[in-house]
C-alpha positions, -999 to +999 in steps of 0.1 A: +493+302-670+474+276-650+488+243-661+466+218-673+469+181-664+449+152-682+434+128-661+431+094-683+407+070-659+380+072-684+404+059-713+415+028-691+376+022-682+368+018-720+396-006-724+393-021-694+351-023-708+365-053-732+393-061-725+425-058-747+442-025-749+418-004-774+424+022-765+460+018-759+466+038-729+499+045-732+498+062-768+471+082-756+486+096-728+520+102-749+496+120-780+482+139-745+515+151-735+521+160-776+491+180-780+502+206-752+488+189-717+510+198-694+509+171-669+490+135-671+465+125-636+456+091-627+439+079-597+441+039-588+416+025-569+417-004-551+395-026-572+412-014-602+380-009-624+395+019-647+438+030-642+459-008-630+483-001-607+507-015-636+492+008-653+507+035-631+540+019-631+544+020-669+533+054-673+558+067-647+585+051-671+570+072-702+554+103-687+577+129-700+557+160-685+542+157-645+527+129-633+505+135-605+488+100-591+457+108-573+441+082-542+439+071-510+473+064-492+462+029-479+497+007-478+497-004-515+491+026-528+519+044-508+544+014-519+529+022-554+539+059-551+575+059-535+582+033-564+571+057-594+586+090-574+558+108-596+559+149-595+531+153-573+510+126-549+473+138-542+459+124-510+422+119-517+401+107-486+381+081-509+356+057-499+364+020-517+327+020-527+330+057-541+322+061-578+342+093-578+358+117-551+330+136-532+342+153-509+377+163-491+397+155-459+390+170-431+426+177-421+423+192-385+405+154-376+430+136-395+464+157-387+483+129-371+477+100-398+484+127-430+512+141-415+530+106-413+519+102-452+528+132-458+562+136-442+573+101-461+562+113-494+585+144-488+613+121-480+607+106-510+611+141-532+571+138-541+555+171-539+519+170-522+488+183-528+457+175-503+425+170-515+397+193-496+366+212-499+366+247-501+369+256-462+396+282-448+400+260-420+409+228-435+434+249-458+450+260-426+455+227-411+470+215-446+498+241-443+503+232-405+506+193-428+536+210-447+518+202-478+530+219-508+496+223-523+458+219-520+433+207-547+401+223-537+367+201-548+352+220-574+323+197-575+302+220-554+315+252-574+301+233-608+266+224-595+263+262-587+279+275-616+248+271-639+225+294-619+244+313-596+280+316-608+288+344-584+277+330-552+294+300-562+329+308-568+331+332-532+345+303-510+370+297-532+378+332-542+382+332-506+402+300-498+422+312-527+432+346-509+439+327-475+463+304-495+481+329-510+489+341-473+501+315-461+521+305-493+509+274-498+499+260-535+464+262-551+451+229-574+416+224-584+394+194-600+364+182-602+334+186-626+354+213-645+345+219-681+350+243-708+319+261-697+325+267-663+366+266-664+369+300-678+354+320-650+369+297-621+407+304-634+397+339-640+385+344-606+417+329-589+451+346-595+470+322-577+456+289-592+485+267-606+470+235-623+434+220-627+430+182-627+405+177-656+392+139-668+356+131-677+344+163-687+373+167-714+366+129-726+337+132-733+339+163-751+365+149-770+336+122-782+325+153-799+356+175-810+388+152-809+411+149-784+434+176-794+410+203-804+395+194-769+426+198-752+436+229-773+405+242-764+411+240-725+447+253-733+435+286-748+407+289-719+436+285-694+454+313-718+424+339-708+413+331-749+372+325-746+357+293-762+349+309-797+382+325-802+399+291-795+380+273-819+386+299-845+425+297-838+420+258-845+398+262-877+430+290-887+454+262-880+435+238-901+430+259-930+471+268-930 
């Protein structure tokens, strides 16, 4: 089963909103790891409007399941990962002005600098995933990297998904294929919901763990956190959306 990992930016952005620690990040992401997630995401940015990087330091001291920390490897952040030893680093090429990740790198123009990052976070017993978009080439480079995985950007896949959902899951049905060929490991985030999720992890067979934040925050506004996540369990488990909720609304009568 595909694993799913929580990403938790949006809860530090509505503490971080006013201040205090309501929510209290830490509980959430330990009730996240209780309620089945099977990994926790956070991505620090440099001005530090939602995850701190203390943030980041006290969850790698509580995170019981993986820990992947998503960014940028400027100098603090790589002195922030080889301190935490998290299970996975994901090098995204973000801008400092970026309100989310848009894009990935383009690892044939940036070989030389990613191969240095990467080769010290392998020293360091980090596994690591690269951020890119869906492009055989830039896959190719990444395993020239020695990168244990990729993430592909799924943004462009969900934009399609609502009119043309078979056009827009061929370049990663594809990317998936070439991956599997030349063994390297297949992550995926970005704009994934429960709507869309479904027919992406169907259409992979080799897809090991999707990223998901805002989409399953905001549905927990809605449903609870761990329904929500429950939900995205059972989608991962091949269970549609109404069978899921009727296995919850079992569970509750029981």
């Amino acid at each position: 089963m595909t694993k799913l990992s929580v990403n938790v930016n949006k809860i530090a952005s509505l503490r971080n909103a006013r201040g205090g620690n309501n929510p209290n990040l830490i509980q959430v992401v330990k009730d996240c790891e209780s309620y089945g997630a099977e990994g926790i995401t956070v991505h620090p940015r440099p001005d530090e409007r939602h995850i701190r990087y203390n943030d980041t330091i006290e969850l790698g001291k509580i995170v019981k399941k993986e820990f992947n920390i998503e960014g940028n490897p400027n100098d603090r952040f790589m002195k922030l990962v080889t301190d935490v030893k998290p299970t996975q680093v994901t090098l995204v090429p973000d801008r400092i002005e970026a309100i989310t990740s848009n894009s990935g790198w383009n690892t044939k123009k940036n070989f030389s600098f990613l191969k240095e990052i990467i080769d010290e976070l392998k020293s360091n017993s980090i596994r690591v995933s690269v951020f890119i978009d869906p492009n055989l080439e830039m896959i190719e480079y990444a395993k020239k990297l020695s990168a244990d995985r990729i993430e592909l950007f799924t943004g462009q896949y969900a934009k399609l998904f609502i009119k043309d959902r078979k056009n827009a899951i061929k370049p990663y049905i594809e990317c998936s294929k070439l991956a599997k060929e030349i063994n390297i490991g297949v992550n995926a985030g970005h704009d994934l919901n429960q709507e869309n999720l479904k027919y992406f992890n169907n259409s992979l067979n080799n897809l090991l763990e999707v990223s998901i934040g805002h989409a399953l925050i905001c549905e927990s506004i809605y449903e609870g956190l761990e329904k929500t996540i429950k939900s995205y369990l059972d989608i991962l488990n091949n269970l549609s959306i109404d069978e899921a909720k009727k296995q919850i609304l079992i569970c509750q009568i029981v």
